[in-house]
C-alpha positions in Angstrom: -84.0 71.8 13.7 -86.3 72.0 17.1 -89.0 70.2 14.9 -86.6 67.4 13.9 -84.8 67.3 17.2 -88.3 66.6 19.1 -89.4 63.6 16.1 -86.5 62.1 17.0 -87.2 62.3 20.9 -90.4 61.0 20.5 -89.7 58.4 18.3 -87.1 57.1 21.0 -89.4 57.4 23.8 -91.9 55.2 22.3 -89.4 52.9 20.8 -88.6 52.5 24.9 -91.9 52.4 25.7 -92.6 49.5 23.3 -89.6 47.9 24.9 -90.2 47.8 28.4 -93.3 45.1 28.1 -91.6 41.9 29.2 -93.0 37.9 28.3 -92.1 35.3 30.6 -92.8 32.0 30.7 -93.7 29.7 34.0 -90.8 27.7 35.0 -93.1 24.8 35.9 -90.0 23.1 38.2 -90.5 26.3 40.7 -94.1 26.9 39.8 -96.1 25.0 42.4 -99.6 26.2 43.7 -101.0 24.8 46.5 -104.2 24.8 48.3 -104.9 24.5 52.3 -107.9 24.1 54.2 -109.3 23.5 57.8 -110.1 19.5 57.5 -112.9 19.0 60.2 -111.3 21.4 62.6 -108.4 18.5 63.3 -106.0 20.3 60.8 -105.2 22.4 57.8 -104.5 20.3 55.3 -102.1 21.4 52.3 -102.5 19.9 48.9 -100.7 20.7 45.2 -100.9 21.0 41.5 -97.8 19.7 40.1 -98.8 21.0 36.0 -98.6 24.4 35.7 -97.8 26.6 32.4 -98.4 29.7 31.5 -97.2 33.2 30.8 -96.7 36.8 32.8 -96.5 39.7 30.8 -94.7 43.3 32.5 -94.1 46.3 31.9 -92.3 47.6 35.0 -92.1 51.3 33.8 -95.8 51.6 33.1 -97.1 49.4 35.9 -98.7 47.3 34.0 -99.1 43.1 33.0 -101.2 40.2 32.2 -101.2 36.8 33.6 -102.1 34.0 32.0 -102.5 30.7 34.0 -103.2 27.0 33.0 -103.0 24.4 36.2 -104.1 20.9 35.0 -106.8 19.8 37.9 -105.4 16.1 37.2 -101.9 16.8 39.0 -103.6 17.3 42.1 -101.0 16.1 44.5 -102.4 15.7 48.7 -99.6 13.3 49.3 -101.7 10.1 49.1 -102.7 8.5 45.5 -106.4 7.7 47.2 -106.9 11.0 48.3 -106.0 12.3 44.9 -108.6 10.3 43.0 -111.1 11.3 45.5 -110.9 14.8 45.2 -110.7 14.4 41.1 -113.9 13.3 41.6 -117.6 14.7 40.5 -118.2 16.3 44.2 -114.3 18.2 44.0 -112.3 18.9 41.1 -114.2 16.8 38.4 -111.3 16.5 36.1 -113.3 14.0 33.7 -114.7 17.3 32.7 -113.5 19.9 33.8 -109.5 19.0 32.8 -107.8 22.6 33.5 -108.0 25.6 36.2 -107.3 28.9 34.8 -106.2 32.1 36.1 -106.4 35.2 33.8 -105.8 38.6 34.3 -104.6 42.2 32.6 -104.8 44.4 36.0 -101.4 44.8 38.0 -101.3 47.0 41.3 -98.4 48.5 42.2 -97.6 50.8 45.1 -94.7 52.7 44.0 -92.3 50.7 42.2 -93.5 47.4 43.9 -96.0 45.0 42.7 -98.4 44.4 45.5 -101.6 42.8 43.7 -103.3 41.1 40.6 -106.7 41.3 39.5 -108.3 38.9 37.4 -110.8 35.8 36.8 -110.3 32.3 38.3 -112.2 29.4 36.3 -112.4 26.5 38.0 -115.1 23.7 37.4 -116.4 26.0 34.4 -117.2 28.7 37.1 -115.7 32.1 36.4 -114.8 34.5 39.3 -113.2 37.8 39.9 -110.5 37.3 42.2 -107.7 39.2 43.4 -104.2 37.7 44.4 -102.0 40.0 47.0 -98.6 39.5 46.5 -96.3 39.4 49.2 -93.2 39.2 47.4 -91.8 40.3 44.1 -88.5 40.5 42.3 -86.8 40.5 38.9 -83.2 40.3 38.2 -80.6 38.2 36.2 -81.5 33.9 37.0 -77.7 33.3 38.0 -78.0 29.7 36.7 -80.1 29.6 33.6 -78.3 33.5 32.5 -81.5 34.9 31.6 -83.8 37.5 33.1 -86.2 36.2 35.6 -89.3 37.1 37.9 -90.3 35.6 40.5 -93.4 36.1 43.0 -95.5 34.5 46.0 -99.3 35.5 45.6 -102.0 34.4 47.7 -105.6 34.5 47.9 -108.7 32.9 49.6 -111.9 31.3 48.0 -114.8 29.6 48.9 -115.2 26.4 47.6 -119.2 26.6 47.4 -118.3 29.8 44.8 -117.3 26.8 42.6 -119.7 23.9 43.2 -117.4 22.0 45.8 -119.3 22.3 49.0 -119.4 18.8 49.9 -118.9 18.3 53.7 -119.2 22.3 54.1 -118.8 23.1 57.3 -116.9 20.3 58.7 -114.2 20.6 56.1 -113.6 24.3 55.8 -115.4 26.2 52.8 -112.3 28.8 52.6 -109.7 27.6 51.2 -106.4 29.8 50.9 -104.5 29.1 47.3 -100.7 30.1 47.6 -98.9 30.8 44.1 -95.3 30.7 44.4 -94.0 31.7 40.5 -90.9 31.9 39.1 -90.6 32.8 35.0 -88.0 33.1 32.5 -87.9 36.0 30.3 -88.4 34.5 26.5 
C-alpha cells in the first residue's frame, strides 16, 4: 500500500512538474525594442524596431526559461524615413544582408521568486555575443482584455556597437548603446 501510495505521489509530482513550463508568444502590438545612444554629445537619441516575434518559455516553479527573439533590422523606426535608410545601410544595420536581429537564450536568474536577469546570445550583423539583459520588471497574471494568461517584462542592456561592426563615427556618436526590451506575451 506505502509502495502504491508513493507511485502515485510521484507520478503526480512530475505530471506538475511537466506542467508548470509555460509558452508564450510576443504580442508584437506591445513588443517594442528600442535603442538610444549619445549622438555627438548634443543628445541621446532613441530609435525602434517596429517587427518583433518570438517566443518565452517559463517555468515559474523551477526558475527556469528560454527566450527566443526575432527583430526584423528593416523596421528600424528613428522617426524620420532618411534616417531609417541611412542606418539600414552597409556601415549600420546592413539589412540587404543581414535581414533579422536575434536574441536567444535558455538561462533565467531569479532572486527568490522574482525574475531579475536573462542570459543569452545577441546576433546582430552575423556577429554572435553573450549578453545579459537585467530586468527591472516582471509580472504574470490573467490579460484582462484578451482573457488569457500573460507575461509581461522591461529588460535592458548595453552594447558596443564596434562588438558588431558598426563603429562608424565612434567616438562622436556614442559606441554604447543601451537596448530597452519592453515584452508583453500571451500564454498559447
Amino acid at each position: 500500500m506505502k509502495r502504491l501510495v508513493a507511485l502515485a505521489l510521484a507520478a503526480s509530482l512530475s505530471s506538475v512538474a511537466f506542467a508548470a513550463s509555460e509558452t508564450y508568444v510576443l504580442d508584437t502590438n506591445h513588443t517594442k525594442p528600442r535603442f538610444e545612444y549619445s549622438h555627438f554629445g548634443y543628445s541621446t537619441q532613441l530609435s525602434r524596431f517596429d517587427t518583433v516575434k518570438g517566443t518565452v518559455t517559463i517555468d515559474r516553479a523551477a526558475k527556469t526559461g528560454s527566450v527566443d527573439v526575432e527583430i526584423d533590422a528593416k523596421s528600424v523606426d528613428t522617426g524620420y524615413a532618411l534616417f531609417n535608410e541611412h542606418i539600414q545601410g552597409e556601415d549600420f544595420f546592413n539589412t540587404a544582408k543581414y535581414p533579422t536581429i536575434t536574441f536567444k537564450s535558455d538561462k533565467m536568474k531569479f532572486e527568490g521568486d522574482k525574475l531579475v536577469a536573462v542570459e543569452g546570445n545577441l546576433t546582430i550583423k552575423g556577429i554572435t555575443k553573450p549578453v545579459t539583459l537585467t530586468v527591472t520588471s516582471f509580472m504574470c497574471m490573467p490579460h484582462p482584455i484578451m482573457k488569457k494568461d500573460a507575461c509581461g517584462a522591461n529588460a535592458t542592456v548595453q552594447v558596443k556597437r564596434s562588438d558588431f561592426n558598426m563603429a562608424k563615427y565612434v567616438p562622436y556618436v556614442s559606441d554604447e548603446v543601451t537596448l530597452s526590451i519592453p515584452v508583453e506575451s500571451i500564454k498559447q
